[in-house]
C-alpha positions as CSV (number, residue, x, y, z in Angstrom):
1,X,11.4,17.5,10.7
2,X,11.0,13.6,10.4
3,X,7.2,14.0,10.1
4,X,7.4,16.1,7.3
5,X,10.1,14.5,5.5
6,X,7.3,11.7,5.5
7,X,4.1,13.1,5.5
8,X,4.9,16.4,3.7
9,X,2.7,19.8,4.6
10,X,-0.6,19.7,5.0
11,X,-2.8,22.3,2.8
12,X,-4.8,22.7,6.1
13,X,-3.8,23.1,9.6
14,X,-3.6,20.4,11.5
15,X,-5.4,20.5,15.0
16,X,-6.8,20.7,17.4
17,X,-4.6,18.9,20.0
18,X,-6.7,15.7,20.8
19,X,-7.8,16.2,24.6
20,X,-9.8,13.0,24.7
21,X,-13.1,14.0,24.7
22,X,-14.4,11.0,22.9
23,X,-13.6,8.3,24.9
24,X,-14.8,5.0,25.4
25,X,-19.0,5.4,26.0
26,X,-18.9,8.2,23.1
27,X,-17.5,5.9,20.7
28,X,-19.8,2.9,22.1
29,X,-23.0,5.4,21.4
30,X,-21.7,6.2,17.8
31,X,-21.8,2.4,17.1
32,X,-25.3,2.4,18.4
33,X,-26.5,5.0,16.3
34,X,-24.6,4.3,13.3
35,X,-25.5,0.1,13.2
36,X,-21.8,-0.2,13.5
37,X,-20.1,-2.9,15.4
38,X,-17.7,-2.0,17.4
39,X,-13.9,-3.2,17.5
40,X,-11.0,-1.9,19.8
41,X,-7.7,-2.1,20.0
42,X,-5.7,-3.1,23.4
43,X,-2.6,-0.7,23.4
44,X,0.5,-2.9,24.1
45,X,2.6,0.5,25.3
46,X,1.9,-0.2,28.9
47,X,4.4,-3.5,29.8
48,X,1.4,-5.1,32.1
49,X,-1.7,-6.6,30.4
50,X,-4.0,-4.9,33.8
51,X,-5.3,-1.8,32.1
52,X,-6.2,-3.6,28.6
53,X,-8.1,-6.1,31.6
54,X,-9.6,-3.4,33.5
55,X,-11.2,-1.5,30.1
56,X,-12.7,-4.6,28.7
57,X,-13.8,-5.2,32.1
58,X,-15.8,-1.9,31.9
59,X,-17.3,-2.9,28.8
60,X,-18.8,-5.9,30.1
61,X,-20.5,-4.4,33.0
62,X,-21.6,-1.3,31.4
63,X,-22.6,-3.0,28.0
64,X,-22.5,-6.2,28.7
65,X,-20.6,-9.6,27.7
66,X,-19.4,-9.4,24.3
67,X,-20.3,-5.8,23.6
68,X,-17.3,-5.1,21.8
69,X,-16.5,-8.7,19.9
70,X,-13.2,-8.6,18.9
71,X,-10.0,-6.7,20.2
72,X,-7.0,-6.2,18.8
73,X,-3.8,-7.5,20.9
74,X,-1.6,-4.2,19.7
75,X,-1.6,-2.3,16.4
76,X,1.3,-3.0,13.5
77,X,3.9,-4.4,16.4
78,X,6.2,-5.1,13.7
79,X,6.3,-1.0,13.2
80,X,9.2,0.6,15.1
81,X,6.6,4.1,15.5
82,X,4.2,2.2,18.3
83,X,5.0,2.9,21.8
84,X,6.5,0.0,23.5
85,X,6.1,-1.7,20.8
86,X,8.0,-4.9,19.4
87,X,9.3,-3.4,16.3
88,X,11.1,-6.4,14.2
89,X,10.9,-8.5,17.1
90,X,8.6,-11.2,16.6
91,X,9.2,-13.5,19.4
92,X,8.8,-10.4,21.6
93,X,5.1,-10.2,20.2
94,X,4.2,-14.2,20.3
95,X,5.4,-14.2,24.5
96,X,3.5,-10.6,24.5
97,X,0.3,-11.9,22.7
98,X,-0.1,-14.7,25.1
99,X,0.2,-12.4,28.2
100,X,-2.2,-9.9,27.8
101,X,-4.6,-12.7,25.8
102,X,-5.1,-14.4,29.2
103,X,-5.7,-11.2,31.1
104,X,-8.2,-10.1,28.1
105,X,-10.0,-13.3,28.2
106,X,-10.2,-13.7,32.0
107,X,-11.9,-10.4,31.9
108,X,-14.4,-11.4,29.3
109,X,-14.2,-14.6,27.7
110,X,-16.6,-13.9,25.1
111,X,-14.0,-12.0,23.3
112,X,-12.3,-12.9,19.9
113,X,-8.6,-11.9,20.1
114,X,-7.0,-10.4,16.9
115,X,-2.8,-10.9,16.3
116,X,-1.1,-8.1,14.4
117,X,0.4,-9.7,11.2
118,X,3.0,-7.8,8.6
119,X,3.4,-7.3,4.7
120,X,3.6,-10.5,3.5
121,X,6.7,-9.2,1.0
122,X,8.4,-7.2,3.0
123,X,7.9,-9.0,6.3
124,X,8.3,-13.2,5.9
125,X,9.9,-13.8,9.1
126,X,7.1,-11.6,11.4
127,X,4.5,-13.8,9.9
128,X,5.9,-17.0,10.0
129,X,7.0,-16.7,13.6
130,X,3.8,-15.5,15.1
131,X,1.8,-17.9,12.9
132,X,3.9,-20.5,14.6
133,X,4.1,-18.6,17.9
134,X,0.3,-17.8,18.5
135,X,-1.3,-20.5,16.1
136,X,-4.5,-20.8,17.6
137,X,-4.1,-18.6,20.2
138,X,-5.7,-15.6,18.0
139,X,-9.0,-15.8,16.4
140,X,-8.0,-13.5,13.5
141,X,-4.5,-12.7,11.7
142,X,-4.7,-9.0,11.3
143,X,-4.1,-7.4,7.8
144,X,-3.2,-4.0,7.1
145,X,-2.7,-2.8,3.1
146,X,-2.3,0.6,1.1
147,X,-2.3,0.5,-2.1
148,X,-0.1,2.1,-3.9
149,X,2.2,3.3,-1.3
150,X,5.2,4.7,-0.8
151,X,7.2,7.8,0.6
152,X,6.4,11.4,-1.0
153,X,10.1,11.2,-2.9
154,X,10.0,7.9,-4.6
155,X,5.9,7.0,-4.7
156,X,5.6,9.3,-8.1
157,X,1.9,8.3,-8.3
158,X,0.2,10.6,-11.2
159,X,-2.8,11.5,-13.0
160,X,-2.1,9.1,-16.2
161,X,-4.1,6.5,-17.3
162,X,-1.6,3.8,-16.9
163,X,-1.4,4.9,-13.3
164,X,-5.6,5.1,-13.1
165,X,-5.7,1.3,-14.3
166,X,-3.1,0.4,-11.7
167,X,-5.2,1.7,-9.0
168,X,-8.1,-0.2,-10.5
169,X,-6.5,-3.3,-10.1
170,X,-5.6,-2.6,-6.3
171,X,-8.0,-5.5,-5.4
172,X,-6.5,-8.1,-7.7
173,X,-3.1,-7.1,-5.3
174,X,-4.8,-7.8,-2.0
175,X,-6.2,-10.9,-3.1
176,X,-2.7,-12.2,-3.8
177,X,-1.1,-11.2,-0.5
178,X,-4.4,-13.0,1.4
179,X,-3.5,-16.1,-0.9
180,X,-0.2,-16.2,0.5
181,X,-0.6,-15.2,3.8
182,X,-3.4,-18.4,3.9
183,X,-0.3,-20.7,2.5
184,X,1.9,-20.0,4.6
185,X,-1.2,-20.5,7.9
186,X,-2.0,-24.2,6.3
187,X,2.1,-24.8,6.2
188,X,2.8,-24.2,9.2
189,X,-0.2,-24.9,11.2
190,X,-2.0,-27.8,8.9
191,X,-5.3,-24.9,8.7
192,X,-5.9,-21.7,7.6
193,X,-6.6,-18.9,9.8
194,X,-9.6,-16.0,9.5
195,X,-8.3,-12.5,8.2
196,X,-9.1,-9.4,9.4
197,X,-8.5,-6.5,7.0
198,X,-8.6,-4.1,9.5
199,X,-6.6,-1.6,7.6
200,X,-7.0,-0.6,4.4
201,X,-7.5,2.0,1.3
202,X,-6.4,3.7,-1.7
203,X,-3.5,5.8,-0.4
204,X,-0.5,6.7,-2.9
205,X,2.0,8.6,-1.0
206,X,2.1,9.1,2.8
207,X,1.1,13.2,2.4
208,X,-2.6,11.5,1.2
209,X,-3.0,10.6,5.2
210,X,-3.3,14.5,5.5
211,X,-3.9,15.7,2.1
212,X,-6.7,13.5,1.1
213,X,-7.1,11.7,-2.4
214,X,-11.4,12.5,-3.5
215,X,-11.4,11.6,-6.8
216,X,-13.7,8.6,-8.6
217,X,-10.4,7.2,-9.6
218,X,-9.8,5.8,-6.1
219,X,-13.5,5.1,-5.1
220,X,-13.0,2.5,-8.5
221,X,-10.1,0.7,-6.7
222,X,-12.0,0.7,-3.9
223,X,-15.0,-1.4,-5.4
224,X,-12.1,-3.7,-6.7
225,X,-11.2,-4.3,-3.0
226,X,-14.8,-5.2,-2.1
227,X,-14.9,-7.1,-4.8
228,X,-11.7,-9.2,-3.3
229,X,-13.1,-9.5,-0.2
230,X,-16.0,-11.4,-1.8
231,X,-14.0,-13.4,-3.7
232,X,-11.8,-14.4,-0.7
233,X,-14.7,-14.8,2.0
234,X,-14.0,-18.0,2.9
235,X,-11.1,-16.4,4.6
236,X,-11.8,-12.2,5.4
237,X,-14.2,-12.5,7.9
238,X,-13.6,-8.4,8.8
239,X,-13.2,-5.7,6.9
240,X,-12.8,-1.8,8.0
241,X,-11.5,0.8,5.8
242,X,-9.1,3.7,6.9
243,X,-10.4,6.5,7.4
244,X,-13.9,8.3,7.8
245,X,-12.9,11.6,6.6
246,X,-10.0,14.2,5.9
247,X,-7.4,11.4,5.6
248,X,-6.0,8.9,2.9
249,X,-9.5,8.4,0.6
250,X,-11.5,8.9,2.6
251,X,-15.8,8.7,2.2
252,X,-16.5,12.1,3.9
253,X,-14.6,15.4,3.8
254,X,-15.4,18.4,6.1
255,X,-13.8,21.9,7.1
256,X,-15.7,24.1,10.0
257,X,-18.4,25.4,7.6
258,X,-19.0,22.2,5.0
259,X,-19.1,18.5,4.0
260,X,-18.7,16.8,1.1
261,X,-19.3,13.2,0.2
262,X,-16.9,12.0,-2.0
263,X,-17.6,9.5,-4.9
264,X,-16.0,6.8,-2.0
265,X,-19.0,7.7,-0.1
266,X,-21.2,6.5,-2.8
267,X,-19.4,3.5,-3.7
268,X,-19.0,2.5,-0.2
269,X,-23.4,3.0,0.3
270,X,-23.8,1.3,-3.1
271,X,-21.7,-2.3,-1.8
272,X,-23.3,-1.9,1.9
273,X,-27.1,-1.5,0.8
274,X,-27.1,-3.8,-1.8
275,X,-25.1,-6.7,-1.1
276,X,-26.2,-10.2,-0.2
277,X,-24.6,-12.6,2.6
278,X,-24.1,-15.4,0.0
279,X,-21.5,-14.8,-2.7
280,X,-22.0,-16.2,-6.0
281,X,-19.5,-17.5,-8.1
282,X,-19.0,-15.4,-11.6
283,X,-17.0,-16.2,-14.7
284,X,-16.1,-13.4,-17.2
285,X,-15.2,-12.8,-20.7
286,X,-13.8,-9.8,-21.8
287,X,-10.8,-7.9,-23.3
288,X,-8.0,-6.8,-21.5
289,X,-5.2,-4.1,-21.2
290,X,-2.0,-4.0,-19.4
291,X,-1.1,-1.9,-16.4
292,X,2.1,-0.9,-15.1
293,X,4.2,-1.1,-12.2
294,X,2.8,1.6,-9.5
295,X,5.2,1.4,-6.2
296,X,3.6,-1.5,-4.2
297,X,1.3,-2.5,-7.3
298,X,3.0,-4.9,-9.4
299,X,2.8,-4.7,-13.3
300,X,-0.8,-6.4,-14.6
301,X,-0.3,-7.9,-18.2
302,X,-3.8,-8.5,-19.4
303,X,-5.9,-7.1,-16.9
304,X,-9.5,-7.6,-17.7
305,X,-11.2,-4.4,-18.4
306,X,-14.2,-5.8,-16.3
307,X,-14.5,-6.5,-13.0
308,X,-17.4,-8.9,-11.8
309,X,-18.7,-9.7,-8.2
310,X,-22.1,-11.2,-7.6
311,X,-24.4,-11.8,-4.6
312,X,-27.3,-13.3,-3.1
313,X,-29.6,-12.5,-0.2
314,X,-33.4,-11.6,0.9
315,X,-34.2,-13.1,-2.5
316,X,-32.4,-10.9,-4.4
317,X,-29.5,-11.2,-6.6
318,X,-27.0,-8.4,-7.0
319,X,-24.3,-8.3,-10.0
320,X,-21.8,-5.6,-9.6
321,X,-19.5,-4.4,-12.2
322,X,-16.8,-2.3,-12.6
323,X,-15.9,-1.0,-16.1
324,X,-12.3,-0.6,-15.7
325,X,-12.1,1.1,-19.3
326,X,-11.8,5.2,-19.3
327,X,-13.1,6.3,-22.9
328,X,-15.4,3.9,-23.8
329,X,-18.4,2.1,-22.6
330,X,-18.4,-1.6,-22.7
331,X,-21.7,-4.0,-24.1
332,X,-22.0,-7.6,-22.1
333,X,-24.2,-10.0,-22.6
334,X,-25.1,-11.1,-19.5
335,X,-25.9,-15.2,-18.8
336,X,-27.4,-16.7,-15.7
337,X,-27.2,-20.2,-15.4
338,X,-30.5,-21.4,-12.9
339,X,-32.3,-18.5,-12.7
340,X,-34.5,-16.6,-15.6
341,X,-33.9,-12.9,-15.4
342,X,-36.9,-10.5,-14.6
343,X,-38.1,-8.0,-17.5
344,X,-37.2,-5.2,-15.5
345,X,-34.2,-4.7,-13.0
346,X,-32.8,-1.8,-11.0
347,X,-29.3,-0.6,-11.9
348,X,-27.2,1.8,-9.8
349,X,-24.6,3.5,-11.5
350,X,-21.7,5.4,-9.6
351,X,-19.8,7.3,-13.0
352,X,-18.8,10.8,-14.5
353,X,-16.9,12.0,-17.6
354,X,-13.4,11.1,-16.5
355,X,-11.6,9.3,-13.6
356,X,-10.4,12.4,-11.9
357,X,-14.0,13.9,-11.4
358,X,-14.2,14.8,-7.7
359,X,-17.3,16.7,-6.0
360,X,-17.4,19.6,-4.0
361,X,-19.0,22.2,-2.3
362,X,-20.4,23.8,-5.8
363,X,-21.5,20.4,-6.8
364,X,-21.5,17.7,-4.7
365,X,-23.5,15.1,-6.5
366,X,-21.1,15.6,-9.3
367,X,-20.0,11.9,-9.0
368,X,-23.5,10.1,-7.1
369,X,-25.1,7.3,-7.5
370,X,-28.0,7.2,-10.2
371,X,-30.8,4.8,-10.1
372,X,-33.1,3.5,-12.8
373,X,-35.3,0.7,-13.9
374,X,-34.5,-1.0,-17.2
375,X,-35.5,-3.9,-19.5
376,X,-32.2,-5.7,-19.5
377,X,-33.0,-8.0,-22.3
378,X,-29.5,-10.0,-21.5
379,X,-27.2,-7.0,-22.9
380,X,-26.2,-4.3,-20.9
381,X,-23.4,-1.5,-21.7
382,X,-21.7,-0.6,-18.8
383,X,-20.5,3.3,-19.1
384,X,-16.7,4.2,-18.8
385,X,-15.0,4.0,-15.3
386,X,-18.2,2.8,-13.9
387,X,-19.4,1.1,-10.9
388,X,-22.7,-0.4,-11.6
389,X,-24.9,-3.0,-9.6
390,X,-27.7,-4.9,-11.4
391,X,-30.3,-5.6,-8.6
392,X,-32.8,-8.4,-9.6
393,X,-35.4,-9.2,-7.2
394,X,-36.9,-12.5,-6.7
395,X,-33.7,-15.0,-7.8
């Protein structure tokens, strides 16, 4: 069928039949208990904007004004799959958008209103039009990346290490799109406009949304992505990463009897415990290798083996690095203009003895992260495909 011709056959069977269950208070609760906070999505199927009204409506008086912030005016409407949807039809979307985004705000108008933008390669006309269309209609410009992807027959995304160091570099990809999309918002409307990355993950081809990817590998690009999303904070205000478990690379795996945290899991705790709300602005010198082509990731000549983020917050200064390089470990000197480093600093390390390294149920701290104290002295040598954060308290 279609769906397999895509997606390919699952390893596990797929079920059971979603009955709904979970619904609107049970997801509300898990945001409670998690410290989440909690974003929805207004489905577009239905043609009048009165139920998207009505639920928000429901959220307020149960929860209160602004429970959920933001809401999502339709998922991917450029994508022919949604129901109803307006599938290569941008004007459809802009009168759409405007529609239910009255009804939404009339119902609370504490709500920030996010517009569903499209590839920024693949897609030029869908964002120009609604950028023009909605302007400043929507508080966020939805964007949605997968890196690499492509369908099961041509994607051909391997175990090599030209292919490992692509991944890696997933982050430098994003950043680029974000530029672009930003260019083309100040173009046309004379301003930017604040991203929401509401979508996005190491994915290779489709089958990974139901034959998951658990390797350290991908939890590597994934610390590149965080590290673009510092880098680009003056414009990605919110980030969310598809999905929780069993799908695409995802932090948690389970089956009835088990669960497994994979090394995303760790990278994931790693960035959320230790960084800081300021980001810090980091130059970097080191050598560099080149990466190829790998389906929606272009070809990298000199990509820099490391890969440096840095924050501050609760006076404490956090430098995270990734140590692209898969044999061998890689000595920095480590400089800090306005700030003398302490004798003794906390490093977190998230590594194992090759890229592929995935836990399980027979070891499932094979890939975990590992925390000691050490006298830096300046110099530190980061171990190969790493993901390391220097924590020094009191900057």
């Amino acid at each position: 069928c279609l769906l397999q011709r895509f997606f390919g056959n699952p390893p596990f069977r797929v079920g059971p039949m979603e009955d709904n269950r979970f619904g609107t208070d049970e997801f509300m609760e898990l945001c409670r208990a998690t410290g989440a906070e909690p974003s929805i999505t207004a489905s577009l199927g239905p043609a009048d904007p009165g139920e998207s009204a009505a639920w928000i409506a429901y959220i307020r008086d149960t929860y209160g004004p602004g429970a959920v912030p933001t809401w999502s005016v339709g998922n991917e409407q450029w994508n022919p799959i949604e129901p109803n949807g307006c599938a290569l039809r941008p004007a459809r979307y802009v009168e759409r958008f405007h529609r239910f985004a009255m009804a939404m705000r009339d119902a609370d108008p504490e709500i920030k209103l996010i517009a569903s933008s499209a590839d920024v390669e693949m897609m030029p006309r869908w964002n120009r039009e609604i950028i023009r269309g909605i302007g400043e209609s929507m508080d966020f410009l939805s964007m949605h990346i997968y890196m690499p992807v492509g369908l099961p027959l041509v994607s051909r995304v391997g175990d090599s290490p030209g292919h490992y160091l692509a991944i890696t570099a997933a982050g430098l990809a994003l950043e680029e799109q974000v530029q672009r999309m930003e260019e083309l918002a100040d173009r046309l409307l004379g301003k930017t406009i604040p991203i929401a990355f509401d979508e996005w993950n190491i994915l290779g081809p489709l089958r990974r949304f139901v034959d998951p990817w658990q390797s350290l590998r991908e939890a590597i690009g994934a610390a590149g992505v965080i590290h673009a999303f510092h880098r680009q904070a003056r414009f990605i205000r919110i980030a969310a990463m598809f999905a929780l478990l069993n799908s695409a690379s995802p932090p948690i795996m389970t089956d009835r009897d088990s669960l497994v945290r994979t090394p995303m899991f760790h990278v994931l705790r790693m960035y959320r415990a230790l960084t800081g709300s300021v980001t810090v602005k980091v130059e970097t010198e080191c050598p560099a290798v080149d990466a190829p082509k790998l389906v929606n990731l272009p070809v990298r000549r000199s990509l820099p083996i490391l890969d440096v983020s840095a924050t501050l917050g609760d006076g404490r200064l956090t430098l995270f690095v990734i140590n692209r390089d898969y044999r061998e470990a890689m000595e920095a000197e480590i400089d800090i203009s306005g700030c003398t480093l302490p004798r003794t600093v906390g490093v977190h390390t998230i590594a194992a003895r090759e890229y592929l390294e995935r836990n399980s149920d027979a070891r499932p701290e094979a890939v975990a992260e590992r925390v000691t104290d050490v006298d830096l002295k300046g110099v530190y040598a980061f171990p190969p495909c790493s993901v390391t954060a220097i924590v020094m308290d009191g900057a």
